[in-house]
Backbone and ligand atoms as CSV (ligand in chain L), in Angstrom:
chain,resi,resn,atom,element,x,y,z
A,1,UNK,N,N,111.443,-78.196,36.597
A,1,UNK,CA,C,112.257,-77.792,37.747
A,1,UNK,C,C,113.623,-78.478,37.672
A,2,UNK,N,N,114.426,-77.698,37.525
A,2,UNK,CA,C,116.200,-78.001,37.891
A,2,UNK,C,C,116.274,-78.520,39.345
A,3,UNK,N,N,116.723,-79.745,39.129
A,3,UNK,CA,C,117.387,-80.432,40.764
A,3,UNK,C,C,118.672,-80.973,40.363
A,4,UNK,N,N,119.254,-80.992,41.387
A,4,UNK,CA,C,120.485,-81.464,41.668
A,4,UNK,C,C,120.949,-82.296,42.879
A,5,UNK,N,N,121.642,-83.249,42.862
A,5,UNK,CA,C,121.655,-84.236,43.592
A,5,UNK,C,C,123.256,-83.600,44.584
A,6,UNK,N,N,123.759,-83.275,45.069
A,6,UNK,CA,C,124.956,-83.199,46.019
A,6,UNK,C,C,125.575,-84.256,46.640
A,7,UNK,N,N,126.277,-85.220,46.740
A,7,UNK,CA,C,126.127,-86.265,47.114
A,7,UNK,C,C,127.663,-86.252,47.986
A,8,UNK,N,N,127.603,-86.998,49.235
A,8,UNK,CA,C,128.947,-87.256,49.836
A,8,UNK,C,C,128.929,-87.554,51.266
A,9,UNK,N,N,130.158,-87.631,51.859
A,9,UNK,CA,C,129.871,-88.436,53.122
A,9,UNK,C,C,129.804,-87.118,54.281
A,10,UNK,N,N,130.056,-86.079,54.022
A,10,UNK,CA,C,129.887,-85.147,55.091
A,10,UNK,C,C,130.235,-85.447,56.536
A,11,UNK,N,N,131.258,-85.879,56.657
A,11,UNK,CA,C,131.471,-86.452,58.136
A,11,UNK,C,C,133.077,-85.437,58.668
A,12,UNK,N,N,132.565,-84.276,58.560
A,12,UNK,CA,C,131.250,-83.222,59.136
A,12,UNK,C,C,131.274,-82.613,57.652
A,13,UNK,N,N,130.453,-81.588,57.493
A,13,UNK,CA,C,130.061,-80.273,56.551
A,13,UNK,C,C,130.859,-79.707,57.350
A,14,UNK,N,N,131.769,-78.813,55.839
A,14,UNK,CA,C,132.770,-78.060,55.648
A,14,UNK,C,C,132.551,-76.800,55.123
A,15,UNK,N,N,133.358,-75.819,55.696
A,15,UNK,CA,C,132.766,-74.536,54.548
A,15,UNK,C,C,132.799,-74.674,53.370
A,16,UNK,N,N,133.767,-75.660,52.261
A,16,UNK,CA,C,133.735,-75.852,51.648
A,16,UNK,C,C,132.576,-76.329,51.099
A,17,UNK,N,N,131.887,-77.378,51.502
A,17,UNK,CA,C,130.515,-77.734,51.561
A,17,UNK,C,C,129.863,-76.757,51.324
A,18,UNK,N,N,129.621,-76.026,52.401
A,18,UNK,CA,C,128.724,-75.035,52.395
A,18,UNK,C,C,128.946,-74.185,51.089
A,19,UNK,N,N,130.348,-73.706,51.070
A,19,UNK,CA,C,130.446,-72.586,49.867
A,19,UNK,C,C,129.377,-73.110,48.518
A,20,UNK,N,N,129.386,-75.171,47.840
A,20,UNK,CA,C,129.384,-75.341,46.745
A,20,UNK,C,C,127.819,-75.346,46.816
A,21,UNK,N,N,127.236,-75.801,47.917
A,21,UNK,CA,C,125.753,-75.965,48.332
A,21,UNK,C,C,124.983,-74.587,48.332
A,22,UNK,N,N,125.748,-73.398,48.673
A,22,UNK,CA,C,125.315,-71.880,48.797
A,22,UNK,C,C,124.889,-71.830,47.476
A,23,UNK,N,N,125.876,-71.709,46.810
A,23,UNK,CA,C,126.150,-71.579,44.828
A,23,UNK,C,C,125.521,-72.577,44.312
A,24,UNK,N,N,125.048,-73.747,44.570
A,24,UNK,CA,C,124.656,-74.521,43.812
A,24,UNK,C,C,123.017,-74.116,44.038
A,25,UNK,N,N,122.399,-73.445,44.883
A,25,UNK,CA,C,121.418,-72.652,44.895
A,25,UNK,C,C,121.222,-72.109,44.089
A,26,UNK,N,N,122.419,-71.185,43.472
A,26,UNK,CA,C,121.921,-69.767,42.716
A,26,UNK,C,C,121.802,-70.299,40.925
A,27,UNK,N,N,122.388,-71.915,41.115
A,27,UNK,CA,C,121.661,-72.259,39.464
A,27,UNK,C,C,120.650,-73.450,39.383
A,28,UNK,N,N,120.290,-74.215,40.526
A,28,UNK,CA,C,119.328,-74.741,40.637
A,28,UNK,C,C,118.010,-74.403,41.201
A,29,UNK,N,N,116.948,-75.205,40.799
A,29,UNK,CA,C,115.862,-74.725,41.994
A,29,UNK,C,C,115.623,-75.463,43.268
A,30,UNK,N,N,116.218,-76.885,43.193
A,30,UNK,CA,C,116.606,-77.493,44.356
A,30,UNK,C,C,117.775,-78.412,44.297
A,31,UNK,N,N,118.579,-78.134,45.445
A,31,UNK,CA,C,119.435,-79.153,46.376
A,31,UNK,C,C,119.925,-79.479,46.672
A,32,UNK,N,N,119.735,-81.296,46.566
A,32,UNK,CA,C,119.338,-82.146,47.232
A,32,UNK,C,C,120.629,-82.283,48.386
A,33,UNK,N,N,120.861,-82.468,49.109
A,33,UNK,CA,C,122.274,-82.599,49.879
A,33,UNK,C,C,122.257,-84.813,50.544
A,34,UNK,N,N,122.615,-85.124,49.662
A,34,UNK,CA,C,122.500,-86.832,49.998
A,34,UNK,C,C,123.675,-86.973,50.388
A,35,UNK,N,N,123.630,-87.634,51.540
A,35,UNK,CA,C,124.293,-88.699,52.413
A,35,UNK,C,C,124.446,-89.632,52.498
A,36,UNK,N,N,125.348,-90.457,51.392
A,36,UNK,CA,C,125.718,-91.395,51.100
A,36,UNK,C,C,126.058,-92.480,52.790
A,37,UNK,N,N,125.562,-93.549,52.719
A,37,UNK,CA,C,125.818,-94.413,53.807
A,37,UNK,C,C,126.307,-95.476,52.870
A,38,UNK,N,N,127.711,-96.071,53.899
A,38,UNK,CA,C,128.705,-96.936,53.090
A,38,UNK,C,C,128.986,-97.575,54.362
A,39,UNK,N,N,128.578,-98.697,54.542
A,39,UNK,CA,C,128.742,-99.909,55.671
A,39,UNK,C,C,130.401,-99.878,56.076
A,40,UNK,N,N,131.176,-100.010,54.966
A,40,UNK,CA,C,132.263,-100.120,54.923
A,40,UNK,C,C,133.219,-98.732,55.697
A,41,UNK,N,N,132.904,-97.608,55.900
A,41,UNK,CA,C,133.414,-96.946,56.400
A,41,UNK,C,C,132.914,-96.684,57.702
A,42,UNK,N,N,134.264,-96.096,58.709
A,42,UNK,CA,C,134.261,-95.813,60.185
A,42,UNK,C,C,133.859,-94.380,59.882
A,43,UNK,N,N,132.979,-93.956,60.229
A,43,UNK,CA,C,132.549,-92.397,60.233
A,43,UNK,C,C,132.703,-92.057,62.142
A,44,UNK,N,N,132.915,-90.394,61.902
A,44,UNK,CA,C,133.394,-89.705,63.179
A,44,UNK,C,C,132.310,-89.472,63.604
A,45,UNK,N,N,131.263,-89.285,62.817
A,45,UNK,CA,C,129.680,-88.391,63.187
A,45,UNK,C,C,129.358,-89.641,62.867
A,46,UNK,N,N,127.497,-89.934,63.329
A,46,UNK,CA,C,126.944,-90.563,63.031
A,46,UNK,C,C,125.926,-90.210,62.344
A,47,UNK,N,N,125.043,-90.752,60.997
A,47,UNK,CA,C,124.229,-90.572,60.355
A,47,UNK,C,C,123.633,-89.363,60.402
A,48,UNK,N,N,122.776,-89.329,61.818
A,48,UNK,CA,C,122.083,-88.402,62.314
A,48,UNK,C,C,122.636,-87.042,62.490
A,49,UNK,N,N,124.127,-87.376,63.466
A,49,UNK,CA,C,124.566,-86.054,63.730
A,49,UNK,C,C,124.859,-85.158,62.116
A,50,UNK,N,N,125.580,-86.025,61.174
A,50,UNK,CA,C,125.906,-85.567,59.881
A,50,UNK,C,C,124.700,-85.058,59.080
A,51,UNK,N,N,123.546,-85.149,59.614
A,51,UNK,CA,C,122.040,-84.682,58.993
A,51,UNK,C,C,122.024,-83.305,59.838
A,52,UNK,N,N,121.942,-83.750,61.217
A,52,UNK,CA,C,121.573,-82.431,61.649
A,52,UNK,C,C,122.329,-81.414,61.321
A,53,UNK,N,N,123.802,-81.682,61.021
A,53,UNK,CA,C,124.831,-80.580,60.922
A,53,UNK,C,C,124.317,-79.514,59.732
A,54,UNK,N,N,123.498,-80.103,58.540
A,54,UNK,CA,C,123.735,-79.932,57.449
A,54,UNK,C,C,121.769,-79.093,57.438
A,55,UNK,N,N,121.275,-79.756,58.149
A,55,UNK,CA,C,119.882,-79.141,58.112
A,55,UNK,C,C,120.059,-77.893,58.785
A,56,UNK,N,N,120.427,-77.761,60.020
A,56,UNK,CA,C,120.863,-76.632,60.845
A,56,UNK,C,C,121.503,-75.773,59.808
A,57,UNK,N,N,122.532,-75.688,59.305
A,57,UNK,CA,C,123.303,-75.016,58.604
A,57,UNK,C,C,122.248,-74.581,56.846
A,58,UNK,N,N,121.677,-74.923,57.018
A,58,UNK,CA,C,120.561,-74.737,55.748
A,58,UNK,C,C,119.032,-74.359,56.236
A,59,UNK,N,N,118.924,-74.015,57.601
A,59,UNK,CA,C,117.183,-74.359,57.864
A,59,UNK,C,C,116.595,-72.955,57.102
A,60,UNK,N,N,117.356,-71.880,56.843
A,60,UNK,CA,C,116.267,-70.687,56.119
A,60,UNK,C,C,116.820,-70.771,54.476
A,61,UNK,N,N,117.135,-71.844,53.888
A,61,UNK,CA,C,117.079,-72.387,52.352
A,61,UNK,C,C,116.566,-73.371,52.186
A,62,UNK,N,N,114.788,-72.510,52.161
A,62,UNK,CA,C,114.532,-74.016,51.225
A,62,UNK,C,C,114.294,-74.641,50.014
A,63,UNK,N,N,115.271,-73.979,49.901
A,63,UNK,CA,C,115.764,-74.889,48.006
A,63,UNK,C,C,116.664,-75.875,48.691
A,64,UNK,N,N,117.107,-76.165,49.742
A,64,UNK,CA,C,117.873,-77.660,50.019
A,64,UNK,C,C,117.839,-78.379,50.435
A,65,UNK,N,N,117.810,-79.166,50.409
A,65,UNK,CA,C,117.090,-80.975,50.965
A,65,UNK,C,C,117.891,-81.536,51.566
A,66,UNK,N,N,118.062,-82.266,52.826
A,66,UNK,CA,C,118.950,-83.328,52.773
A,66,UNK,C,C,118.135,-84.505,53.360
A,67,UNK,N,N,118.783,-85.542,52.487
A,67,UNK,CA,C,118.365,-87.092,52.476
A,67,UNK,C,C,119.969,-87.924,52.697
A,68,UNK,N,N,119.540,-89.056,53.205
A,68,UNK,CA,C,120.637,-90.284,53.195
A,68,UNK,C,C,119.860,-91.260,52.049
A,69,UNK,N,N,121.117,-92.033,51.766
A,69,UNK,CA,C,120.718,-93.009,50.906
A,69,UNK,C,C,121.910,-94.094,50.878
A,70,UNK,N,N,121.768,-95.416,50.392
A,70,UNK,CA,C,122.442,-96.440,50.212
A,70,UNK,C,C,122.664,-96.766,48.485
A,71,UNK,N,N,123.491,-97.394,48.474
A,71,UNK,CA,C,123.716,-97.870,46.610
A,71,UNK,C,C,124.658,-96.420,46.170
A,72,UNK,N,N,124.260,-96.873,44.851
A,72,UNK,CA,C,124.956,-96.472,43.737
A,72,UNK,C,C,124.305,-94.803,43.393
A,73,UNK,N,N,124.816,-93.839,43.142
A,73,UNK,CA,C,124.367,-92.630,43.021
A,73,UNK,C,C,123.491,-92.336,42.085
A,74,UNK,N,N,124.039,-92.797,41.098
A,74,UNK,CA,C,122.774,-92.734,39.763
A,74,UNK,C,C,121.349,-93.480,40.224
A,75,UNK,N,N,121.418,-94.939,40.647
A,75,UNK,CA,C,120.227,-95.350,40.699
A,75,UNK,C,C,119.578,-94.713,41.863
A,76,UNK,N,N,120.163,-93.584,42.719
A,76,UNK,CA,C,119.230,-92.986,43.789
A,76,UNK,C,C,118.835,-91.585,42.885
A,77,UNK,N,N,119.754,-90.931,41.819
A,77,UNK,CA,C,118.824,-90.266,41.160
A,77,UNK,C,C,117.913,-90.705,40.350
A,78,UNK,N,N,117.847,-91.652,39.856
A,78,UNK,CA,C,116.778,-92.227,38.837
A,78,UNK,C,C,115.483,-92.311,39.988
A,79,UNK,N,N,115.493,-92.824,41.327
A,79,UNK,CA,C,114.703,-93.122,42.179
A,79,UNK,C,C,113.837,-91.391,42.033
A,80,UNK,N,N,114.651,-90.520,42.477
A,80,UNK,CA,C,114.423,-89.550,42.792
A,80,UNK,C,C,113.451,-88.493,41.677
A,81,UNK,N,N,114.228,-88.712,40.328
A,81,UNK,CA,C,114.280,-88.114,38.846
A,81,UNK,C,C,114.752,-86.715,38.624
A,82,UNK,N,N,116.390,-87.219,39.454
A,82,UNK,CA,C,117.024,-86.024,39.260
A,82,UNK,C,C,117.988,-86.122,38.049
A,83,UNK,N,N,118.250,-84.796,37.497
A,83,UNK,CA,C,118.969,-84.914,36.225
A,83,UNK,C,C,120.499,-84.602,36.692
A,84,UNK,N,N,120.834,-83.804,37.539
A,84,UNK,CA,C,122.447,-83.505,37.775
A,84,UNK,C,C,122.749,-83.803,39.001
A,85,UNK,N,N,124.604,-84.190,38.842
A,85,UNK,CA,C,124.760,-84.434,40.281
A,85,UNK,C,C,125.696,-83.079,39.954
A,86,UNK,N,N,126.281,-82.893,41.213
A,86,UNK,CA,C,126.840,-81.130,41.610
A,86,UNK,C,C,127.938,-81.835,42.417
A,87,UNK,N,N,128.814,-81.631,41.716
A,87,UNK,CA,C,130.546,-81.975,42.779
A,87,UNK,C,C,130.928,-80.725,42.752
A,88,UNK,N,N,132.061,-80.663,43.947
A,88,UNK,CA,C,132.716,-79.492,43.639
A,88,UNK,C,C,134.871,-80.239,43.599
A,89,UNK,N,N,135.428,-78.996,43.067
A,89,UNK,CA,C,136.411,-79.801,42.351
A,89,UNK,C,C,137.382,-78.464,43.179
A,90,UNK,N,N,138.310,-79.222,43.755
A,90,UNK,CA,C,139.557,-77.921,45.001
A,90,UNK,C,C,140.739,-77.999,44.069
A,91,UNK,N,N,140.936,-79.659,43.767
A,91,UNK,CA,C,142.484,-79.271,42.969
A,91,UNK,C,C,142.920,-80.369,41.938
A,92,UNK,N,N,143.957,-80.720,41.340
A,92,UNK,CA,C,144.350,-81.834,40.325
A,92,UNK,C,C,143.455,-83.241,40.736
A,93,UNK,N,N,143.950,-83.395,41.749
A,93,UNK,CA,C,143.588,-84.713,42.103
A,93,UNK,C,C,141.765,-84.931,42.125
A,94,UNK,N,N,141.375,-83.871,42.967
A,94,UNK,CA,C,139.770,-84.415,42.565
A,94,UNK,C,C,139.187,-83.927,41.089
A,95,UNK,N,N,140.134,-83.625,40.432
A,95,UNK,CA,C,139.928,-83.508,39.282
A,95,UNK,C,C,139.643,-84.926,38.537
A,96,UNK,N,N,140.924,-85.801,38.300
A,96,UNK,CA,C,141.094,-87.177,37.978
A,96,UNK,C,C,140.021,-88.016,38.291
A,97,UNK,N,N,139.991,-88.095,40.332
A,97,UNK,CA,C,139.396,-88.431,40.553
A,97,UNK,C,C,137.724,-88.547,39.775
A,98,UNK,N,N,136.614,-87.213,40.276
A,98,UNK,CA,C,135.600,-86.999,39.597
A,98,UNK,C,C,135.402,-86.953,38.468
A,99,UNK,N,N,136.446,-87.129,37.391
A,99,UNK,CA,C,136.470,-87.079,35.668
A,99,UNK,C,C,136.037,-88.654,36.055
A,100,UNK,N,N,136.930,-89.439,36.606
A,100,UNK,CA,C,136.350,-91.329,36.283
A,100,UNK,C,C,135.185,-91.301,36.685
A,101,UNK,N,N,134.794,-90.960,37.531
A,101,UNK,CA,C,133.203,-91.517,38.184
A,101,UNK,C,C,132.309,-90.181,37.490
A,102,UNK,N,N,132.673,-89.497,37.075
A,102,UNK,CA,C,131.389,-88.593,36.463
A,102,UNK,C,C,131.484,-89.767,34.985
A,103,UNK,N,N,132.636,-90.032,34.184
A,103,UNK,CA,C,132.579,-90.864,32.999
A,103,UNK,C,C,131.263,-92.156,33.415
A,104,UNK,N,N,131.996,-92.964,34.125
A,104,UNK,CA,C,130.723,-93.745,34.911
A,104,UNK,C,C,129.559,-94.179,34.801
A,105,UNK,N,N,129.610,-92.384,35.897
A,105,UNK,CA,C,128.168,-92.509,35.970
A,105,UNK,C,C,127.274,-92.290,34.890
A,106,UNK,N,N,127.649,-91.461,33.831
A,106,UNK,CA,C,127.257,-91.051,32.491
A,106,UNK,C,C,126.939,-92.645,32.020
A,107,UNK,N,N,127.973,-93.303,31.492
A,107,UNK,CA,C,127.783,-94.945,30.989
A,107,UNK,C,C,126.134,-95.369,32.052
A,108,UNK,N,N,126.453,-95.433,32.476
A,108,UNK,CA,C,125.319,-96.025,33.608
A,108,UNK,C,C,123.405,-95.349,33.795
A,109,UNK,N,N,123.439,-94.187,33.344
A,109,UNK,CA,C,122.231,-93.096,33.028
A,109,UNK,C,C,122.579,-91.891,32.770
A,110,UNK,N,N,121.960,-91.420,31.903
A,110,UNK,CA,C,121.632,-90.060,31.243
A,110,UNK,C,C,121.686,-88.674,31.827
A,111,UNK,N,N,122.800,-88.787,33.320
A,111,UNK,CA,C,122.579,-87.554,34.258
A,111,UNK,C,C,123.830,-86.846,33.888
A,112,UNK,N,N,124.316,-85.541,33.934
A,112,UNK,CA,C,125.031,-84.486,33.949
A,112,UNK,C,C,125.147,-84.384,35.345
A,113,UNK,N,N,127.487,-84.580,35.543
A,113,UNK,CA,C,127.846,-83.811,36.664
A,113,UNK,C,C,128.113,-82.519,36.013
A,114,UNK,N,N,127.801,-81.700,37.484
A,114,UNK,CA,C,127.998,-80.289,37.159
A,114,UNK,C,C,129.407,-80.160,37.771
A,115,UNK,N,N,130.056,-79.437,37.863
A,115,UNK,CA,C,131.475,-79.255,38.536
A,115,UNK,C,C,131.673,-77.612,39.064
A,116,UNK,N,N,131.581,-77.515,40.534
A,116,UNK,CA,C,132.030,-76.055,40.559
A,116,UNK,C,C,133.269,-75.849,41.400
A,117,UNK,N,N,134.067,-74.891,40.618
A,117,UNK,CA,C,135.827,-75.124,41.079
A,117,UNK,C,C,135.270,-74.460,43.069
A,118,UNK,N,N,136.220,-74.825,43.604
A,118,UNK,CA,C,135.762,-74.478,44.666
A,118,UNK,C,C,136.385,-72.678,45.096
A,119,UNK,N,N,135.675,-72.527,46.136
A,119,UNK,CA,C,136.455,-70.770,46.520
A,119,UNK,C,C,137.378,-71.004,46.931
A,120,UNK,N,N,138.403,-70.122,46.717
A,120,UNK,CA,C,140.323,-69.841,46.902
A,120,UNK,C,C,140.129,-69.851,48.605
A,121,UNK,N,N,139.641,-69.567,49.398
A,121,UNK,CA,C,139.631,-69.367,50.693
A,121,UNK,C,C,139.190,-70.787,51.381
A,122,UNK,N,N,138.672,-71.384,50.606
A,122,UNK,CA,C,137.949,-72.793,51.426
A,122,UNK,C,C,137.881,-73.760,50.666
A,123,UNK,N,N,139.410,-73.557,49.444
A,123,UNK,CA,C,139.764,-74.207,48.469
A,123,UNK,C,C,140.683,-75.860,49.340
A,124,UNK,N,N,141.668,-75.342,50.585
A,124,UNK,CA,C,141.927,-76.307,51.388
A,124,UNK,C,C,141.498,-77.361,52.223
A,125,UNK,N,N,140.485,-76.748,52.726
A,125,UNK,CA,C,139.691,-77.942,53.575
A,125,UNK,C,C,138.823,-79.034,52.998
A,126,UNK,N,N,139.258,-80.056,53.896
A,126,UNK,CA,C,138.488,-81.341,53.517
A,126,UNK,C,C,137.725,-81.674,55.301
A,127,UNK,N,N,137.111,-82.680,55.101
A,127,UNK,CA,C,136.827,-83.552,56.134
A,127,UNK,C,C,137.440,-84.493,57.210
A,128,UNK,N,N,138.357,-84.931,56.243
A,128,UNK,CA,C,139.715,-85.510,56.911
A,128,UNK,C,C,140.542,-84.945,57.778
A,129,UNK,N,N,140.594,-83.582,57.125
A,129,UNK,CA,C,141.571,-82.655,57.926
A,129,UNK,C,C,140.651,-82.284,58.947
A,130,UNK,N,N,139.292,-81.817,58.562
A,130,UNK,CA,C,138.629,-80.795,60.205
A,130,UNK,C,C,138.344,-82.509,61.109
A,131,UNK,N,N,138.181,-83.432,60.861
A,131,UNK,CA,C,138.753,-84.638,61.710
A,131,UNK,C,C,139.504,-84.889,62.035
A,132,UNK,N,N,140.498,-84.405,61.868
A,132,UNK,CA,C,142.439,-84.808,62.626
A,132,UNK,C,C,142.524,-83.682,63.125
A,133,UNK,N,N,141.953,-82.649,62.914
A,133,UNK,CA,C,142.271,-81.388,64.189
A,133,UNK,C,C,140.978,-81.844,65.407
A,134,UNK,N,N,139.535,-82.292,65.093
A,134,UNK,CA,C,139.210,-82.202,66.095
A,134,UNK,C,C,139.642,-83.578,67.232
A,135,UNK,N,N,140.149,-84.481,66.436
A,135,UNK,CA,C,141.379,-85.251,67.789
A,135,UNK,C,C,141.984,-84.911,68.186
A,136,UNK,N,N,142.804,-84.095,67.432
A,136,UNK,CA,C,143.873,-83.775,68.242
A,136,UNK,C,C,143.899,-81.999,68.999
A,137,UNK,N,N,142.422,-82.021,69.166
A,137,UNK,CA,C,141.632,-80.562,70.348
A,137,UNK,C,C,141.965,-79.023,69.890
A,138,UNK,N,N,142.417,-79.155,68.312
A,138,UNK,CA,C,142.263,-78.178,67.755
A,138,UNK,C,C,141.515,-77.569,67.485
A,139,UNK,N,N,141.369,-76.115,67.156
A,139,UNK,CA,C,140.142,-75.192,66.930
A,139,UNK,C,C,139.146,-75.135,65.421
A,140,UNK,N,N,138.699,-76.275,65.343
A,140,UNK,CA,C,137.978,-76.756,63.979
A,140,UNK,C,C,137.381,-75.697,63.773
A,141,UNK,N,N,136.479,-74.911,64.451
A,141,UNK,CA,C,135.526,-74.044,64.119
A,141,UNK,C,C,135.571,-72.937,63.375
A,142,UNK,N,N,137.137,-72.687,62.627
A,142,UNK,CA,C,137.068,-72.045,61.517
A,142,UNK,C,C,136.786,-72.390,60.719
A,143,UNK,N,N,136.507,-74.066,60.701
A,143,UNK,CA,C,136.881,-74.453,58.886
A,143,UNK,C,C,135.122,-75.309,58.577
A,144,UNK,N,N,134.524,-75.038,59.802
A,144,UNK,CA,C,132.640,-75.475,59.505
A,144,UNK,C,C,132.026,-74.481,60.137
A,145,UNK,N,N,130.618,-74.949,59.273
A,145,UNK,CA,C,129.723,-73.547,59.713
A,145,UNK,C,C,129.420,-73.819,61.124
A,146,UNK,N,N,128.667,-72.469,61.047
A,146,UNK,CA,C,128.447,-72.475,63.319
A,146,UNK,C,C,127.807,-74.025,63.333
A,147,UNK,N,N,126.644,-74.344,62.611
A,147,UNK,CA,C,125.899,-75.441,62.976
A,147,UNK,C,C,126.935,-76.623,62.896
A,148,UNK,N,N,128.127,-76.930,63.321
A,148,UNK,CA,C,128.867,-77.885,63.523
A,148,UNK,C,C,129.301,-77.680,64.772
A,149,UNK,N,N,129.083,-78.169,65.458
A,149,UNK,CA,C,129.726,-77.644,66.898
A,149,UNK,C,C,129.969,-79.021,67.156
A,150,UNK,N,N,131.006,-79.570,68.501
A,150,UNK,CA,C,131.297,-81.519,68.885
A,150,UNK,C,C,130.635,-80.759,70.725
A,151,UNK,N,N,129.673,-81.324,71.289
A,151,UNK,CA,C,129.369,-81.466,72.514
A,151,UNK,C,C,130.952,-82.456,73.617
A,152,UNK,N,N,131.195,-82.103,74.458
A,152,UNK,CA,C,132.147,-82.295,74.812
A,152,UNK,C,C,131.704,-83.220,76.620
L,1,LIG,P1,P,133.320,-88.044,49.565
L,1,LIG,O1,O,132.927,-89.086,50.528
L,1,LIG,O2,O,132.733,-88.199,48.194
L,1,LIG,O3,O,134.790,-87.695,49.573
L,1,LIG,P2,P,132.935,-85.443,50.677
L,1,LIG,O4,O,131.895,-85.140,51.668
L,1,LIG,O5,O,134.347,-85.333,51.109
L,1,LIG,O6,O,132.533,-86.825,50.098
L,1,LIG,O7,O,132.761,-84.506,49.388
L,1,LIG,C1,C,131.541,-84.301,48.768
L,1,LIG,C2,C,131.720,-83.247,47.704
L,1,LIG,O8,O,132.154,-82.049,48.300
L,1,LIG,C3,C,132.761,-83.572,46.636
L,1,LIG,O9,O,132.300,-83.086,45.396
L,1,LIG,C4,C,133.955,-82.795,47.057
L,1,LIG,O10,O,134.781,-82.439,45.959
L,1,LIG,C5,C,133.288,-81.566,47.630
L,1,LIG,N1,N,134.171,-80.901,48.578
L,1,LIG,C6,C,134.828,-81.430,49.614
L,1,LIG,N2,N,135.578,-80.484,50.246
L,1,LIG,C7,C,135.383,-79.337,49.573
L,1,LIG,C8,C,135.898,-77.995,49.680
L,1,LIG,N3,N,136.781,-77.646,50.605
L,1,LIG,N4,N,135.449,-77.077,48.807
L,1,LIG,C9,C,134.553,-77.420,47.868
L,1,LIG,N5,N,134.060,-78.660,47.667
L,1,LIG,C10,C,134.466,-79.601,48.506
């Protein structure tokens, strides 16, 4: 069985998200959607809410998992005995970026990142951004799936 590890802070799931997680279906047989927890960062969502967003938005695929985890990515796939992690790649920069840490993680265990360029339509959004619109009471809800909603 093909698994794949997804890994990131989701604070919230983005269509973008969604688009690479949809597709990363149609060449795996599972997954995994991990939620990296990093002490060090101020997150907008909390743990939980960033789970539910992502289960909701996935509950009739179940080829997808989501888990949280702590550490280093490789040693949570080795935990796991997953062989690929699945990034998705929007433009130059997370290009650079994910070339060093896919190099890395390779040095470190025997796993294959997969890379899928992202869709032209939901090639812009990040997390950062649907977080600075929802401070400042903008209409986020184009740029995440329905299962993201902020209770008010
Ligand atoms: P990180 O904390 O690693 O930045 P993110 O949740 O922002 O975590 O990203 C997780 C993964 O989702 C990364 O591979 C990133 O490239 C990908 N990603 C983020 N935004 C988009 C988008 N708009 N389209 C496709 N992939 C995206």
């Amino acid at each position: 069985m093909k698994r794949a590890l997804f890994p990131g802070s989701f604070d919230p799931l983005t269509l973008g998200h969604y688009d690479i997680i949809q597709r990363g279906v149609t060449l795996f047989d599972e997954v995994i959607v991990a939620i990296g927890i990093n002490a060090d960062k101020n997150y907008m969502f909390s743990l939980d809410q960033r789970k539910k967003f992502i289960v909701d938005a996935f509950k009739d695929e179940p080829k997808v998992k989501v888990v949280t985890y702590k550490g280093l990515t490789v040693h949570f796939c080795k935990e796991l005995g997953v062989e690929f992690i699945l990034r998705g790649l929007r433009n130059p920069a997370d290009f650079e970026f994910e070339k060093a840490i896919a190099h890395t993680n390779r040095d470190l265990a025997p796993i294959e990142t997969v890379f899928l360029l992202t869709a032209a339509k939901t090639s812009y959004i990040a997390s950062s951004i649907v977080r600075d619109v929802i401070r400042n009471d903008g209409d986020y809800t184009k740029l995440v799936p329905k299962s993201v909603r902020i209770e008010k």
